[in-house]
N, C-alpha and C positions, 0 to 999 in steps of 0.2 A: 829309888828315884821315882815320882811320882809329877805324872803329867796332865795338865785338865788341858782339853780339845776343844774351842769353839767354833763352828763349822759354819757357812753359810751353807742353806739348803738345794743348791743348786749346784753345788761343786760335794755336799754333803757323800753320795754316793759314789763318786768317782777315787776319791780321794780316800772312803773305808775301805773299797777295794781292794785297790792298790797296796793300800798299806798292810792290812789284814792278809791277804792274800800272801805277801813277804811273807809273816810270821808265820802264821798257824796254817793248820791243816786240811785246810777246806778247800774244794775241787773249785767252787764259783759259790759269790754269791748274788742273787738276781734281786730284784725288787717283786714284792708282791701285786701290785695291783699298776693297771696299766692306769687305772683312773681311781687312783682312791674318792671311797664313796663319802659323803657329808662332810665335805672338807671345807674347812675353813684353812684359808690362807693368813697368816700372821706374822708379817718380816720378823719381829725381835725374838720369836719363835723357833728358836735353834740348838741342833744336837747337840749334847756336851755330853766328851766321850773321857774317860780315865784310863790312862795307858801306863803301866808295871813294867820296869825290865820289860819293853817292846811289847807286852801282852795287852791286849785288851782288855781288864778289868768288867767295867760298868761302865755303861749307857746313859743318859738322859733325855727329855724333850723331842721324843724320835716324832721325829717328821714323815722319815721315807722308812716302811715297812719291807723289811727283806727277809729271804731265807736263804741261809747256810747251808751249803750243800759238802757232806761230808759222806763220800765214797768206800767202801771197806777197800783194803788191797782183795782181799779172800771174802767176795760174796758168797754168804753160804745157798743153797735149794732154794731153802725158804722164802727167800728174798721179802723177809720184812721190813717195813721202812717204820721210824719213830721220828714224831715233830717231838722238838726240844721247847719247852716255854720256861725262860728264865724267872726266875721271882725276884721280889726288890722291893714289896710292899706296892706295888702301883704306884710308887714313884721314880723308881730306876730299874737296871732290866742288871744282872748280876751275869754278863755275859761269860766270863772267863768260868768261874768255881760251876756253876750251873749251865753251862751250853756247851764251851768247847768242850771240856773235859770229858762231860757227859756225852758228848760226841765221840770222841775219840774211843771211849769205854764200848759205847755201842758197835763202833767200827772193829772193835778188837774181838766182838762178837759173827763179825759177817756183816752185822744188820747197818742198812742205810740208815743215815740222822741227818735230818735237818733243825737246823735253831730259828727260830722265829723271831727276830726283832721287831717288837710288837710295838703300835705305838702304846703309849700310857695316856689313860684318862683327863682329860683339857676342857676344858669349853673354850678355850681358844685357838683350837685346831679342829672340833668336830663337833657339830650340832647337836649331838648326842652323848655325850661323853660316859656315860654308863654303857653304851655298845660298843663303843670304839674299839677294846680288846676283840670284842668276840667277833665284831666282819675280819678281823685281822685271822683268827682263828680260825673261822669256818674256813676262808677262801684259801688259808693255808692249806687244810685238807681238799679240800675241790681241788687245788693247782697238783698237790701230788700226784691225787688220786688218776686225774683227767692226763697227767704225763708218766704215769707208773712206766708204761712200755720202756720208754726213754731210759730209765735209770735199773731197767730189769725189775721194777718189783711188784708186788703183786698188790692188786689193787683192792683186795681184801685181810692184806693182811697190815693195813695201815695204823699206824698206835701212837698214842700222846705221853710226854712224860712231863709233870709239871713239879714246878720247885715250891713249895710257902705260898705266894700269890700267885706264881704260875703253875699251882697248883688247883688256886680257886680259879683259873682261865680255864684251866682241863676239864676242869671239874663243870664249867660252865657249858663247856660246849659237850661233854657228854650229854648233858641234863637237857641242852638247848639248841641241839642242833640241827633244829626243823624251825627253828625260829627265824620269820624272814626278816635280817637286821637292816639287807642291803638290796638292794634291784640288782638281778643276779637273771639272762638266759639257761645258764648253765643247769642240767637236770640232776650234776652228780651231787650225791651226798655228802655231807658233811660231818657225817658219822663217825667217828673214832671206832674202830675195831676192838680199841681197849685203851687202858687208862692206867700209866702210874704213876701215882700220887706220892709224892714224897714230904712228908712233912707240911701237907696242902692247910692250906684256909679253906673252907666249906661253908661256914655259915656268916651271915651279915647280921647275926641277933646280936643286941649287945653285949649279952652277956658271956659271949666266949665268942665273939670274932677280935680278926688282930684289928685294933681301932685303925691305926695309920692306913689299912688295905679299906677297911670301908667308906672314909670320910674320903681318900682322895677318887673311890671310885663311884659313890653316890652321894657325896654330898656330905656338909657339917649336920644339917636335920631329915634325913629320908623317914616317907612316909613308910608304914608298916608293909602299906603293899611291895613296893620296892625291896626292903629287907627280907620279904618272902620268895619277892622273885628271886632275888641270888641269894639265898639260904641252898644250897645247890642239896642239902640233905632231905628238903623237900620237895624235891623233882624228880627224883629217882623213879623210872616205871621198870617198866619189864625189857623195856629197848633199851636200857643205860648200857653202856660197853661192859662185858669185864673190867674187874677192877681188882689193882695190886696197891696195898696202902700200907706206906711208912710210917711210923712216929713215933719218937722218943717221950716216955712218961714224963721227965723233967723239962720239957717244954714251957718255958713259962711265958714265950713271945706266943705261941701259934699254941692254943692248949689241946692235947690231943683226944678231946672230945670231938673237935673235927672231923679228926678219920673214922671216931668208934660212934659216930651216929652217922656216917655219909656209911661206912659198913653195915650198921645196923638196916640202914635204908634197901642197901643193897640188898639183902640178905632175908628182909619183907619181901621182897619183888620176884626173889630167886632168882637174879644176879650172882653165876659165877663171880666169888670176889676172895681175898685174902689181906688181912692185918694184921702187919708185925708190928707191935710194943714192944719195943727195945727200953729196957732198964734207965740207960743213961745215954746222952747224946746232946742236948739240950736243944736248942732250933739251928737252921742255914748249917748243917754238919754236911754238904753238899754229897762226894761219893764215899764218902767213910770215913774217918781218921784215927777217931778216937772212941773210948768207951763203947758200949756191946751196941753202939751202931753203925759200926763200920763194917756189918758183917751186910747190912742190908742189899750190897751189889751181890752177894750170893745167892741170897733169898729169890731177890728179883728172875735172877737169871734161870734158878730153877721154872720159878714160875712158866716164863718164856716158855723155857725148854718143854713144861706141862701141856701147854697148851700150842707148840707146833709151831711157834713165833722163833725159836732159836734152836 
């Protein structure tokens, strides 16, 4: 059974609430910005959400930017927290297969997760619509960060996990997370502690980005410069976070030169980093299921565990 949601923006959040909160597993979820920034308002501008046997599916046309706040029962020490950023090509957000679930997997860990309902790229909701993810991004990290106490976690040990395109949003805000998108007081950083990448978009070149993720995120003609700004494999310094990278060889949506030059980048810099090429798996394989990359949530997890995160 398969249901489309049309929401008015103004009951939008009250009503995902409610209803989500029923279902799934999540302690709250709050809106991100008390005043989203470059906004354009646009009545016939409205969320459309796809609900599965009572689950929240996928997202569209998000208006109001929230985070999911999803609790462990058994917080471990560590108290590491991971923002979740769904993928959807930058035109829907893939909330079920890539955020709860992903949630859930991390909460089975100890570790806090939040999911980010990000808006996606508009010019009819934001002046800017090639930054629009990333003020959603940054301030995602800033609101953790700046409330860590609150939730027990430690405000150094904050990490991103991005899906296909919300993997090129991770990937963005590694690369770009000094970049002032928004008029922001706030001193704290925006900084990811770390990064993983799951079957990520990296580059805007044309010749191996996924098309659908660049055209609806810069445009049908972007200048070269713009294609270099989010080519995120060419912003890699010495400050980029750690980085954990998935990718199935048989990829033929997202091809996995992505991860093996956003690594290679890493790896110039001397960037702590790790890439697994799994055999077979093809693209959106979200936490494993089939074929030799279902094993990726072990990998991962080690990783963690390497580096004091789990």
């Amino acid at each position: 059974m398969k249901a489309i949601f049309y929401q008015k923006p103004f009951i939008l959040l009250t009503l995902f609430t409610l209803t989500i909160c029923q279902l799934q597993a999540q302690n709250q979820i709050i809106p991100l910005w008390s005043k989203i920034p470059d906004e354009i308002i646009s009545a016939d501008y409205q969320e459309k959400q796809t609900i599965k046997d009572g689950i929240l599916q996928s997202t569209s046309f998000v208006t109001i930017p929230t985070l999911s706040i999803f609790i462990p029962k058994d917080v471990k020490p560590n108290q590491t927290a991971i923002i979740i950023f769904p993928g959807g090509g930058y035109s829907h957000l893939s909330m079920d297969k890539e955020g709860t679930k992903v949630a859930n997997w991390l909460n089975s860990l100890g570790i806090t997760a939040f999911v980010l309902k990000y808006r996606l790229p508009s010019d009819l909701i934001m002046k800017n619509k090639n930054i629009g993810p990333l003020q959603d991004a940054q301030e995602a990290i800033r609101y953790v960060r700046e409330n860590a106490a609150k939730w027990n976690i430690d405000s150094n040990k904050i990490g991103t996990i991005g899906f296909s395109a919300g993997g090129h949003l991770a990937s963005t805000l590694a690369t770009h997370y000094d970049e002032k998108t928004y008029e922001s007081v706030s001193k704290i950083s925006a900084r990811p502690d770390f990064s993983l990448l799951i079957y990520p978009v990296i580059s805007m070149e044309n010749n191996i980005t996924h098309k659908g993720s660049q055209t609806n995120l810069l445009g049908n003609n972007p200048s070269q410069e713009i294609i270099d700004s989010f080519s995120n494999d060419k912003k890699v310094t010495q400050q980029t976070p750690p980085t954990f990278l998935v990718h199935a060889t048989d990829d033929t949506a997202v091809l996995p030169e992505n991860s093996i030059n956003y690594y290679l980048a890493l790896k110039k810099n001397n960037v702590t980093s790790e890439l697994h090429l799994y055999e077979n798996g093809g693209h959106g394989f979200g936490l494993g299921i089939k074929d030799t990359s279902k094993n990726w949530t072990k990998d991962c997890e080690e990783w963690l565990k390497s580096h004091g995160y789990y």
